[in-house]
N, C-alpha and C positions, 0 to 999 in steps of 0.2 A: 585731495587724494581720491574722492572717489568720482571727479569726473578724470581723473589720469587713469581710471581704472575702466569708466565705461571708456573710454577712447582706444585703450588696449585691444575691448574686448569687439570693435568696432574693427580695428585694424586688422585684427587677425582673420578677416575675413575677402576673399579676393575672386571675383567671379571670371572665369575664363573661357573664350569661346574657341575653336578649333573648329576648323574649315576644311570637311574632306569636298573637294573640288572639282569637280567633271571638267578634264581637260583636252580641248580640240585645234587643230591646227592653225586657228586664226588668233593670234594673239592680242587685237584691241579687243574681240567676245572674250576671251579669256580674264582677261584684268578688270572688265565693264559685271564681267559675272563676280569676280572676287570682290569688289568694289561695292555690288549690293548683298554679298555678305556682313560684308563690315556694318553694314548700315544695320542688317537685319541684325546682326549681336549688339549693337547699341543698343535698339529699342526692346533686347533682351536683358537691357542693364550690363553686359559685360564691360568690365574695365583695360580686357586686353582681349585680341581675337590674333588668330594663329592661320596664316596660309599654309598651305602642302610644297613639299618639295619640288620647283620647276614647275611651278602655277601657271607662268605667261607661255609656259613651250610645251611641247612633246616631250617626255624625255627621249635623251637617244645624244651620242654623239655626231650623227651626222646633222642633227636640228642646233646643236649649241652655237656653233659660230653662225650661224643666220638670225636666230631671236637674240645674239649678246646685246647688250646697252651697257653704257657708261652709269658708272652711279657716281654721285645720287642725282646726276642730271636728265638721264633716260628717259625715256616714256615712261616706263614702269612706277620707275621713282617717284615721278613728278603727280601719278596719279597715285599712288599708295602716303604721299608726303598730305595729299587734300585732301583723302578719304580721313586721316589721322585727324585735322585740324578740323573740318568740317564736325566729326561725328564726335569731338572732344574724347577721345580713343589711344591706347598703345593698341598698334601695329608690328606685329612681326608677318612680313611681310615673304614667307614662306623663303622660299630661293627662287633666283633667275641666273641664267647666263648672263655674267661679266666681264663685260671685256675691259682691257686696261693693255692699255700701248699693243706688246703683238701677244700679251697670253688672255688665256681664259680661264675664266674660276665658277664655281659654283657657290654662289654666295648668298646670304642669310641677311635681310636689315631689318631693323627696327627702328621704329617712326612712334615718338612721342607726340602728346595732344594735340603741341600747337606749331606739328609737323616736319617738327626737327629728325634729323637723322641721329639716334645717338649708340648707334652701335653698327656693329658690320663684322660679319664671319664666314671668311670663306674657308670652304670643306675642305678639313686636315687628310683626311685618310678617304683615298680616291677609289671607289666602285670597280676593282679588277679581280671578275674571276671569272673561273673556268671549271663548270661543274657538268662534265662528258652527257649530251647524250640530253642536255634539258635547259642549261645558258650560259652561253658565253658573254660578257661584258668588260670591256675598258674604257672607263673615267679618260683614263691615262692618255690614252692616244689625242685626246681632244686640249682637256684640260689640266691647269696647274694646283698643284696644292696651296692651302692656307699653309700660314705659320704664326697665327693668334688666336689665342682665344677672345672672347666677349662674353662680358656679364652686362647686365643693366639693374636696376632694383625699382621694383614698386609699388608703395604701399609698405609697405618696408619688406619686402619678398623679394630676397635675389636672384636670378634667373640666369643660368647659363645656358648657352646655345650648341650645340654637335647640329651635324648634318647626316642622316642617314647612317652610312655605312660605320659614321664616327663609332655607334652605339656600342659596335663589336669591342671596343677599346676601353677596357673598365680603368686603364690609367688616366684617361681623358676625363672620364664620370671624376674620379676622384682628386685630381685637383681643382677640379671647378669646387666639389664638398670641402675641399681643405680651403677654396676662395670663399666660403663662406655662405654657397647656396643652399636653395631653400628647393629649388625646382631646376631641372633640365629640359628642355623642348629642343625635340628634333623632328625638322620637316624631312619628311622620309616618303620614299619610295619602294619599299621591297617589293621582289614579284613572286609571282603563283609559287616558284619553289621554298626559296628563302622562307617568303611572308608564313605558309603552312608553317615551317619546321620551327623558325626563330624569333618570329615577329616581337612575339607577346613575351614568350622566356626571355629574351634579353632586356626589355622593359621591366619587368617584374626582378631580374638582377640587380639591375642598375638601380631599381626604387631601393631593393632590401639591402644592396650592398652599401649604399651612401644614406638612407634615411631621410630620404627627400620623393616630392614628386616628379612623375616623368608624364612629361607628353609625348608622342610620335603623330604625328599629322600626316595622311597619305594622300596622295590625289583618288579620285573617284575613281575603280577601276573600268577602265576603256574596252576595245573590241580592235578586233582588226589585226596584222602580223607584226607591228611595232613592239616595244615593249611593254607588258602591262604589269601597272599597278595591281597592289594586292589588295589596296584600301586597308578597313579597319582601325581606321583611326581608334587612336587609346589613350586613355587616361589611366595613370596606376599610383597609389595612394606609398606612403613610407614606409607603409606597413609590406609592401608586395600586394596589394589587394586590387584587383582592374577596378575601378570604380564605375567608366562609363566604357563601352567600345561601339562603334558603328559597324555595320556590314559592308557591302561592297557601292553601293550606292551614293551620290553628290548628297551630303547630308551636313549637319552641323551638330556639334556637342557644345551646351553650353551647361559650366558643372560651378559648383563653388568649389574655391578652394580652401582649408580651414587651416591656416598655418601652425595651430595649436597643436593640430597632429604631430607636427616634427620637432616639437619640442616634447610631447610625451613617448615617442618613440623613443629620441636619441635617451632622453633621462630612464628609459625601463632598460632599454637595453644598450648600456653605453661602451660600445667597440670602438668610436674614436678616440677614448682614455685609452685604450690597453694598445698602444701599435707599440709594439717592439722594436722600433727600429735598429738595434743593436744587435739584438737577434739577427733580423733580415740582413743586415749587414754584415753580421760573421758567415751568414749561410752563402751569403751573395758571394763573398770573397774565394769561400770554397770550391765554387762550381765552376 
């Protein structure tokens, strides 16, 4: 009994690294740069390290069809599948453009130690807006939507995936809570407007609305008249609390995570006993 108990208290412990990434037009420096990331959060002890949204490219629609690859045979892949196996590592392997027959996706993998591919999530809810006067953007015009989600578990910590824009969508957070996670990580790129106004508050929702942690992973923010990254990469605890955040610079967070947290939050305050479903349902019926 009481080594099932230190093994508990052993388990509940999960270190994670997060890779805000300085990204430039040449995509083998690009993945050659994320690749001695990974390396550098092993010999940090991490058990899992986190790329940025569109690691190997620019973002931008008119870059996505030129840097697409095929997964998991791509270049990308092929180096993100070695860096995994080599550095004995989970790899979330931030996004890259995917191509597959004639569409394109923005898509999300994960690469186990011994650099297996075991997950893959391309972005439900596609980057279209129109805010007068500061940015226009369409996903849409380039790329196609997911229609899966992906969990993977590690350490016994289950881990759902969104993409950026996904974060906006607290019914996404919450099926993955009702799948049973423990944490959410999304490789995200907000920019100068967005990032200012929503970056953080919707991280800090989605932690205190589901009782789990949240990652966002940004790329390093750039220069130049493309689109830029807002950075900031963040970490935010069950409680709503930012635990760690970077500024606008190619930097890394490497944080523990303690998963005892989300077992004392959901037991102090427990909102997934009380869903009224019945309620919601008479009301729903109403309107």
């Amino acid at each position: 009994m009481l080594q099932n108990n230190i093994t508990r208290r052993i388990m509940t412990k999960l270190r994670l690294g997060l890779v805000q990434l300085a990204v430039g037009n040449e995509k083998s420096e690009n993945v050659r740069r994320a690749i001695s990331f990974i390396e550098e959060a092993k010999k940090k002890g991490a058990d899992i390290v986190t790329l940025p949204e569109c690691f190997n490219s620019p973002y931008g629609t008119a870059h996505f069809p030129k840097y697409a690859e095929t997964i998991p045979n791509g270049e990308t892949s092929n180096a993100l599948s070695e860096a995994a196996k080599k550095n004995k590592i989970y790899v979330i392997g931030g996004t890259i453009p995917e191509r597959d027959d004639d569409k394109l996706y923005n898509t999300a993998t994960v690469w186990d130690p011994q650099g297996k591919l075991i997950a893959k999530y391309r972005k439900i809810h596609l980057f279209d807006i129109d805010i007068k006067g500061k940015i226009s953007f369409r996903e849409s015009d380039t790329l196609s939507p997911g229609e899966n989600l992906a969990t993977f578990v590690i350490e016994g910590c289950k881990i759902g995936i969104g993409i950026c824009y996904d974060i906006r969508f607290e019914e996404l957070a919450r099926i993955y809570r009702n799948q049973g996670c423990h944490m959410l990580i999304y490789p995200g790129a907000f920019n100068l407007t967005t990032g200012q106004l929503h970056w953080t508050l919707l991280q800090r929702s989605r932690a205190t609305d589901n009782q789990l942690y949240v990652a966002c992973v940004s790329p390093a923010r750039g220069t130049g008249d493309g689109y830029i990254a807002y950075g900031h990469t963040q970490l935010t605890d069950p409680w709503g609390s930012v635990l760690r955040e970077l500024e606008e610079k190619e930097d890394m967070i490497i944080e523990d995570i303690d998963l005892s947290i989300i077992d004392e939050v959901r037991s102090q305050i427990p909102i997934s006993k009380q869903k009224r479903t019945d309620l919601y349902d008479t009301v729903w019926k109403k309107t």
